[in-house]
N, C-alpha and C positions, 0 to 999 in steps of 0.2 A: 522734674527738676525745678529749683527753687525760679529762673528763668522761665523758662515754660509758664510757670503758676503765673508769672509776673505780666507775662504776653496775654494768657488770658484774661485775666483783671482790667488789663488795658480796656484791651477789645471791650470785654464787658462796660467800662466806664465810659466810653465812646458811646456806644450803644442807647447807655443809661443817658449822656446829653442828651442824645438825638431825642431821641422820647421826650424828655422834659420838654426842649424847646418846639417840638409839636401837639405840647399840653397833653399827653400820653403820660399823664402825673401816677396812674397808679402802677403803667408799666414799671416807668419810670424809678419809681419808689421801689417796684420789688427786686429791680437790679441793684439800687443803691444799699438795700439791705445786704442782697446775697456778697456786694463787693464788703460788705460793712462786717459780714462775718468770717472773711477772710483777712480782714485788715481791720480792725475793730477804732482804728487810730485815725486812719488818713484825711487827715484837714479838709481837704477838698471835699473828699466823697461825703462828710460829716458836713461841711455847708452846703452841700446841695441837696442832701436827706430833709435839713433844716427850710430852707428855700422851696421845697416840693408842698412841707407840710405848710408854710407861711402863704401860697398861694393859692393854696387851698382853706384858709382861712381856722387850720389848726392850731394856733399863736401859741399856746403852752407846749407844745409837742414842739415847734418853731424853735420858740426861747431855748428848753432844754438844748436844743442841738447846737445851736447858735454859743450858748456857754459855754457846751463841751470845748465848742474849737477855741474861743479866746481866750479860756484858762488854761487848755492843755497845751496849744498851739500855737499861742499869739501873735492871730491871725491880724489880716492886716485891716482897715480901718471901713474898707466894706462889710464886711461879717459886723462888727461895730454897729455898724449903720443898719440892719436887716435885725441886728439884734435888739435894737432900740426900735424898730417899727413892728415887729414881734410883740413888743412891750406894749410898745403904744394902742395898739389894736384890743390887747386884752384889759387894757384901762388900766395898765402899772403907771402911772405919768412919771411918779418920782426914778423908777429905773428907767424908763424910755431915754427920758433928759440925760442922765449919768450915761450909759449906753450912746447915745449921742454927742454928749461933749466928750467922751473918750474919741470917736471916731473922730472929731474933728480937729483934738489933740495930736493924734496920730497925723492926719491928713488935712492939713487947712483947706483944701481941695474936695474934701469929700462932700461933693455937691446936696447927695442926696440927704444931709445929715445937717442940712442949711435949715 
């Protein structure tokens, strides 16, 4: 059932944190895929795909994912801000900056986009 499917993806996404934040980036990654072919969409699972590969120091692969969410999803002014440090790593400066004063249009707050 459409529920059921829903319950496992959960669980899966749960799973998928836990991994990331004990730096288990490839586990990690391979569940954000498996949720990501079930749900091809979900903002979240989509910045944390993005986030996996930007800690790992994949900034093109980062960036993509990071786009997806702000233009499909418009996400909120952290994605923004990871999307602008994505940039900036692979030496776009003019997008990083743009990327970054969007984030901090969105969020005067957004510390890390200072």
């Amino acid at each position: 059932s459409l529920v059921r499917g829903m319950d496992v993806l959960s669980r899966v996404c749960h799973e998928a944190v836990d991994l990331h934040r004990q730096g288990r980036w490839k586990e990690a990654e391979q569940l954000y895929d498996r949720i990501l072919s079930q749900a091809p969409n979900d903002p979240d699972t989509v910045h944390l795909r993005g986030l996996v590969a930007l800690e790992q120091g994949r900034f093109d692969e980062a960036s993509g994912y990071f786009t997806r969410c702000v233009t499909r999803h418009s996400r909120p002014a952290m994605v923004w801000t990871h999307l602008g440090k994505s940039h900036l790593h692979a030496g776009r400066i003019t997008q990083a900056r743009q990327a970054l004063t969007k984030a901090v249009e969105l969020d005067a707050n957004a510390g890390e986009a200072h």
